[in-house]
C-alpha positions as CSV (number, residue, x, y, z in Angstrom):
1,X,218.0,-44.0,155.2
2,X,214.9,-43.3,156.5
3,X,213.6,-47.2,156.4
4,X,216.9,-48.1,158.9
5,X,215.5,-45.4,161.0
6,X,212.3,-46.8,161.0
7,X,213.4,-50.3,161.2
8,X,216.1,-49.4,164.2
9,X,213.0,-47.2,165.8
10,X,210.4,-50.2,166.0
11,X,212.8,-52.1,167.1
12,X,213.3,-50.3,170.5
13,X,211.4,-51.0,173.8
14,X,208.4,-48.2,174.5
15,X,210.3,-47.2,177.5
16,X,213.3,-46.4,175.1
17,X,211.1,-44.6,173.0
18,X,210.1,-42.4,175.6
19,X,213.5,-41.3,176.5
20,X,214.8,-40.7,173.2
21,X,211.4,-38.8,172.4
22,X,212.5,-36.7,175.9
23,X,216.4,-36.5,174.9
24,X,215.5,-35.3,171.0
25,X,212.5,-32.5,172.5
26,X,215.3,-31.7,174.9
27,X,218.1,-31.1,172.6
28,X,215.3,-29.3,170.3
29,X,215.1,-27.1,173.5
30,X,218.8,-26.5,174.0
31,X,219.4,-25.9,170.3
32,X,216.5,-23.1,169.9
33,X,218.0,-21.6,173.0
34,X,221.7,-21.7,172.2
35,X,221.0,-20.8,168.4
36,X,217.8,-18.3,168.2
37,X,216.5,-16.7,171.5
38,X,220.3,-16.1,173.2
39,X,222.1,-14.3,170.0
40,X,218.5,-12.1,169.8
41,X,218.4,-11.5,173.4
42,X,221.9,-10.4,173.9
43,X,221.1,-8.2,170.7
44,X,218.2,-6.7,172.0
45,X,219.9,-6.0,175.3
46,X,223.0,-3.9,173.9
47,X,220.6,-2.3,171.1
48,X,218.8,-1.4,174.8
49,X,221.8,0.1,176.1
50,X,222.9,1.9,173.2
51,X,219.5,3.3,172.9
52,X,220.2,4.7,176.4
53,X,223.3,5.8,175.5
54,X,222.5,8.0,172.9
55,X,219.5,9.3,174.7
56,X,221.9,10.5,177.2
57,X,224.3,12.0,174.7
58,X,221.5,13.5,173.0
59,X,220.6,15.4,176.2
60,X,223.9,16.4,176.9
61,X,224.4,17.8,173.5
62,X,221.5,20.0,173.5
63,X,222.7,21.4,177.2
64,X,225.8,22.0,175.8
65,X,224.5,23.6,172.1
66,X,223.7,27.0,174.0
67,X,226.8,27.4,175.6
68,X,228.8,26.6,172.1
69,X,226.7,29.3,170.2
70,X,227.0,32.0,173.4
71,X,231.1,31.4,173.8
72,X,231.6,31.6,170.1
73,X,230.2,34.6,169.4
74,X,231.5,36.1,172.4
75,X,235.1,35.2,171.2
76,X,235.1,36.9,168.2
77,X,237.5,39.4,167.9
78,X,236.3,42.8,166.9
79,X,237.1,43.3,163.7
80,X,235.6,40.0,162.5
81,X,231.8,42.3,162.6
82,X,232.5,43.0,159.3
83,X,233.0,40.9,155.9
84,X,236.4,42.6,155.2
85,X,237.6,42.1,158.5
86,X,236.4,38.5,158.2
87,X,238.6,38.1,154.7
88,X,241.7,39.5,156.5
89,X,241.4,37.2,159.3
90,X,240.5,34.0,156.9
91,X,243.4,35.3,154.6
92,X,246.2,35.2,157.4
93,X,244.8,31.9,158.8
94,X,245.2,30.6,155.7
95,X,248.9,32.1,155.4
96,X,249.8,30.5,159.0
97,X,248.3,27.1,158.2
98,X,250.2,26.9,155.4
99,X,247.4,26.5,152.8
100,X,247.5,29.4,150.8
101,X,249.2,28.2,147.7
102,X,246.1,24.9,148.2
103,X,243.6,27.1,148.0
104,X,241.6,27.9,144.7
105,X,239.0,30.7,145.7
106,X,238.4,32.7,148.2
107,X,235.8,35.4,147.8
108,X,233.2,37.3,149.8
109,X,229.8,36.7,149.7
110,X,226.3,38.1,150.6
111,X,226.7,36.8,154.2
112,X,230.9,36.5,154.9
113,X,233.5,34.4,153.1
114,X,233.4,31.2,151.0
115,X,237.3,29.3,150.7
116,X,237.3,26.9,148.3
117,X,240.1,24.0,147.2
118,X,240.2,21.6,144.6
119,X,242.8,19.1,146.0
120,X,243.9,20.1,150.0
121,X,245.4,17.8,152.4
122,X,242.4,16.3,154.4
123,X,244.3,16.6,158.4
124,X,246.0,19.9,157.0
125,X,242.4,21.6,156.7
126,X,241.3,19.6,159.6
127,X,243.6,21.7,161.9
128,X,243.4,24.7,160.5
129,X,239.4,25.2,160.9
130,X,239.8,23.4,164.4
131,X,242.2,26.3,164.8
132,X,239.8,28.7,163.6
133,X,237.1,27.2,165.6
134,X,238.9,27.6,168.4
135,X,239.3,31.6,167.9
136,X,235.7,31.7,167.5
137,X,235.5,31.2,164.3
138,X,232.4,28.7,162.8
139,X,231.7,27.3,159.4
140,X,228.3,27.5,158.7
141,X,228.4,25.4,155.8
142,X,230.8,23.5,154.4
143,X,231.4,20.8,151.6
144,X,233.6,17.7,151.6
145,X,234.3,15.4,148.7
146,X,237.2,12.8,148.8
147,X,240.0,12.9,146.2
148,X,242.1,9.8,147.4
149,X,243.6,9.2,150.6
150,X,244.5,12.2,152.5
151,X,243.3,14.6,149.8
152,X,239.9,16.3,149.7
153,X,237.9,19.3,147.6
154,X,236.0,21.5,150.0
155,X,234.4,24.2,150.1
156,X,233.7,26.3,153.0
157,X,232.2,29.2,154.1
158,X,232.2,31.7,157.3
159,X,229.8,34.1,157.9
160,X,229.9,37.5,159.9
161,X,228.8,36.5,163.6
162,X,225.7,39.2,163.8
């Protein structure tokens, strides 16, 4: 293969040679450009713009982290100071939310309240601590661990707002 190149090569006029040699550094130019520096450059300008993006979100969410922690606590109904007050609260949440007969613990601990389910409808909990949440109440820490699809065992646990 290569000797019919050669062959067909020396067989051309200089002139010819020339413009082929221009036409192949061309193409060379055109291919670099179409295959390596535009797919990197486009890259590099949306990694930009995310970057920016999430800069801006990241601001946002720290002006917005002071005002969470100040409305929650000030939501808090009044007999929620207390760990048994918390437990009654927690208990007739659980009761409206229709997780009750779900859930496999709940107990107080040195801090507030700790919920805990083996196998609980994933959107079911979902709603009922975006519920909570939305009364003021905040899970300070809380453990997710997928069953199957739909199902979870969590563990959860609210403490008394101080």
């Amino acid at each position: 293969m290569w000797m019919k190149i050669n062959q067909a090569w020396s067989q051309l006029a200089q002139r010819e040679k020339q413009l082929v040699t221009v036409l192949m550094s061309f193409l060379a130019i055109v291919l670099f450009y179409s295959l390596i520096w535009s797919p990197i450059h486009i890259a590099n300008e949306h990694m930009k713009q995310a970057l920016e993006n999430a800069k801006n979100e990241w601001v946002w969410l720290n002006q917005q982290a002071p005002l969470v922690t100040q409305s929650s606590t000030k939501n808090l109904p009044l007999d929620i100071q207390s760990k048994a007050g918390l437990m009654r609260f927690v208990q007739e949440e659980l009761k409206s939310g229709n997780l009750m007969h779900q859930m496999q613990e709940l107990k107080l601990t040195a801090k507030g309240v700790k919920v805990s389910f083996n196998k609980v409808n994933a959107p079911r909990l979902f709603r009922w601590l975006s519920r909570l949440e939305s009364q003021g109440v905040m899970a300070k820490n809380m453990q997710l661990i997928p069953i199957e699809v739909g199902l979870i065992q969590a563990q959860v646990e609210f403490e008394v707002a101080r």
